[in-house]
C-alpha positions as protocol buffer text, in pm:
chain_id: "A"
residue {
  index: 1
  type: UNK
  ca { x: 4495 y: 1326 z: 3010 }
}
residue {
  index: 2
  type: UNK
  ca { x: 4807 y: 1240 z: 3193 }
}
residue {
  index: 3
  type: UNK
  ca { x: 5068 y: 973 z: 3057 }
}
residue {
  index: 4
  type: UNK
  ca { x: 5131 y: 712 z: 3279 }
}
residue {
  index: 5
  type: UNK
  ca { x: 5479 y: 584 z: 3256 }
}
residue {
  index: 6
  type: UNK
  ca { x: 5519 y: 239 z: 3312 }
}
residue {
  index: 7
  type: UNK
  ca { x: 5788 y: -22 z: 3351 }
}
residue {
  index: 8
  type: UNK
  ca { x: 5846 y: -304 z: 3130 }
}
residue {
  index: 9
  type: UNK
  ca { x: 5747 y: -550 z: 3410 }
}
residue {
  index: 10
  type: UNK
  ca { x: 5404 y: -378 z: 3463 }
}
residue {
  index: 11
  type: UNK
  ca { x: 5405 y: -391 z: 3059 }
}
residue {
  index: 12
  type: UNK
  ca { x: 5521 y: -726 z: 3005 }
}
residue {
  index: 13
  type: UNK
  ca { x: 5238 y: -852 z: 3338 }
}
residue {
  index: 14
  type: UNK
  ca { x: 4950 y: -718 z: 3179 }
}
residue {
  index: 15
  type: UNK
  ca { x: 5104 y: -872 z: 2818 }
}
residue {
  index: 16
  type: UNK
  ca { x: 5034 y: -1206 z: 3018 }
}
residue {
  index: 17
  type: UNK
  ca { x: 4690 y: -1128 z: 3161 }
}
residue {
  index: 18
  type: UNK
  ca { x: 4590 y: -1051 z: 2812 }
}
residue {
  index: 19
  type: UNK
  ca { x: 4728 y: -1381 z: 2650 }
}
residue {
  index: 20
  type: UNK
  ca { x: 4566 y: -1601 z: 2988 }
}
residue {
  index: 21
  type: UNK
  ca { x: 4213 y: -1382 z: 2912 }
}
residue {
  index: 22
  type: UNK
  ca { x: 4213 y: -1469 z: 2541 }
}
residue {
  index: 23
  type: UNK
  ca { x: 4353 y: -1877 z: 2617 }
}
residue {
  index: 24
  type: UNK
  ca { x: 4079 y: -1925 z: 2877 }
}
residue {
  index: 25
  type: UNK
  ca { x: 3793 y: -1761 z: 2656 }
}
residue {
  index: 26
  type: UNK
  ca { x: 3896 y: -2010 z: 2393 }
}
residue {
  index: 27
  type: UNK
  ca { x: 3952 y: -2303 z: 2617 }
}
residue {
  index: 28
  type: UNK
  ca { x: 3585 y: -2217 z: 2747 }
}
residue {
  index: 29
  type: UNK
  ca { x: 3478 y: -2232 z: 2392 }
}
residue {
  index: 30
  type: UNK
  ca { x: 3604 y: -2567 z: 2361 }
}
residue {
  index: 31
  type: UNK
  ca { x: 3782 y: -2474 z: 2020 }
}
residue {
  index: 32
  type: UNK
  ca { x: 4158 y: -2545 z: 1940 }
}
residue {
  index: 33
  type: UNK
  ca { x: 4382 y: -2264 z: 1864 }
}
residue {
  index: 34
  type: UNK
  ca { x: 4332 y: -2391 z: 1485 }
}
residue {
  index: 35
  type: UNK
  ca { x: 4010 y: -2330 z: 1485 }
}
residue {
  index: 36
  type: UNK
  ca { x: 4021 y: -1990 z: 1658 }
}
residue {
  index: 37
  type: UNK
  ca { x: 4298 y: -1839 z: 1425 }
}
residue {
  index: 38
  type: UNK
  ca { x: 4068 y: -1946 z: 1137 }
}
residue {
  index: 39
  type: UNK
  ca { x: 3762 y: -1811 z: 1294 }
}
residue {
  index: 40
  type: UNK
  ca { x: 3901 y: -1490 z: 1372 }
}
residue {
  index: 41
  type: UNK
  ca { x: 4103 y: -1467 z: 1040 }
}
residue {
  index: 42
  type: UNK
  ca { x: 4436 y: -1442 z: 1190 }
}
residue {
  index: 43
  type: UNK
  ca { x: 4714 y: -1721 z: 1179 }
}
residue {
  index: 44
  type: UNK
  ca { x: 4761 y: -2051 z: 1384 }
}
residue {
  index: 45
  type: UNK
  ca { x: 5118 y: -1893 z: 1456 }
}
residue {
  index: 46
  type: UNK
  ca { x: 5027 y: -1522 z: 1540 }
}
residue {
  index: 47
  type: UNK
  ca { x: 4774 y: -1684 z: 1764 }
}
residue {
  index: 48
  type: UNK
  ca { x: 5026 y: -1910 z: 1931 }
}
residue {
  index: 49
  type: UNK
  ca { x: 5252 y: -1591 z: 1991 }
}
residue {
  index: 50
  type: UNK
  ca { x: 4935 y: -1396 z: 2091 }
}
residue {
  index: 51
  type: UNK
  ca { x: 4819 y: -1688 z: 2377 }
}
residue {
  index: 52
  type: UNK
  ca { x: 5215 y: -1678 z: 2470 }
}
residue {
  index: 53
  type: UNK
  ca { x: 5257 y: -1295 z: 2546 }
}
residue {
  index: 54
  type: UNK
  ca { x: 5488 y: -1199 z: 2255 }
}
residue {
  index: 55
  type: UNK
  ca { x: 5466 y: -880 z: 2367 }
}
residue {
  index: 56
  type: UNK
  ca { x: 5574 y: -791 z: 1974 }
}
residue {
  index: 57
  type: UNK
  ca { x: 5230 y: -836 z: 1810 }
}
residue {
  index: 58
  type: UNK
  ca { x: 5020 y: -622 z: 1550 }
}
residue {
  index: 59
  type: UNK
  ca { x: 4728 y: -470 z: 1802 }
}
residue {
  index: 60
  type: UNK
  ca { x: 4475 y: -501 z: 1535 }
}
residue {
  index: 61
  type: UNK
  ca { x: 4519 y: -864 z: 1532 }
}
residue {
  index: 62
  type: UNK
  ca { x: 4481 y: -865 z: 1880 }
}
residue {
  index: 63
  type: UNK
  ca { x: 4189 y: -668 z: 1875 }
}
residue {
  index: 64
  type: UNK
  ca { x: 3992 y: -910 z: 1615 }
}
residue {
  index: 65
  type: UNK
  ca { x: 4064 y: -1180 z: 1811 }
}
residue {
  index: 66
  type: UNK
  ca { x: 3924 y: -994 z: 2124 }
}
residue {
  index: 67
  type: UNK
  ca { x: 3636 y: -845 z: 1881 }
}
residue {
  index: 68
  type: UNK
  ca { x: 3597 y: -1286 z: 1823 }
}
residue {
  index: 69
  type: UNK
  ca { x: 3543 y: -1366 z: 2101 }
}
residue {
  index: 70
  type: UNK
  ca { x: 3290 y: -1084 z: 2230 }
}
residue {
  index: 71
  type: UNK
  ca { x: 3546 y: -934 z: 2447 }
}
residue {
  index: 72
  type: UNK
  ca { x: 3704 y: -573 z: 2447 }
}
residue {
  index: 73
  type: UNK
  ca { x: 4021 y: -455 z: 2598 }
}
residue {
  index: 74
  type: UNK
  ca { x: 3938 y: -138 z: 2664 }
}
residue {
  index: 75
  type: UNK
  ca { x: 3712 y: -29 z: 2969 }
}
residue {
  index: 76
  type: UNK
  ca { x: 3356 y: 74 z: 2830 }
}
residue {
  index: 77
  type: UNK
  ca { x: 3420 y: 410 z: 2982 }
}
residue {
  index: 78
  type: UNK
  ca { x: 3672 y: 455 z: 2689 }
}
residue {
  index: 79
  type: UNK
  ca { x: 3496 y: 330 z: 2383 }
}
């Protein structure tokens, strides 16, 4: 598999379409960030970073909030 380099804009773009994804799920949910860091047993203020691009976040977090709300961030052609 070949690595594809990428630059910190491409990074820190896709950073953002991954925070928009997971605040519109949760806005489509109805639920308040409160209730979907408790839901999806991460914190109210790792969630705030999360739906703000911090692009400096633990990926298994991410991933159970993804996991949460029935999403995945991988393609299904990688799982």
């Amino acid at each position: 598999m070949e690595v594809v380099r990428r630059s910190n804009a491409e990074i820190e773009k896709e950073l953002g379409t991954v925070a928009y994804f997971i605040r519109r799920k949760r806005k489509e949910r109805g639920v308040t960030q409160e209730i979907l860091a408790k839901e999806s047993g991460v914190g109210l203020a790792f969630l705030k970073r999360l739906e703000g691009g911090d692009e400096n976040l633990h990926m298994a977090k991410v991933l159970q909030v993804l996991r949460h709300l029935n999403a995945d961030l991988f393609p299904k052609e990688y799982q």
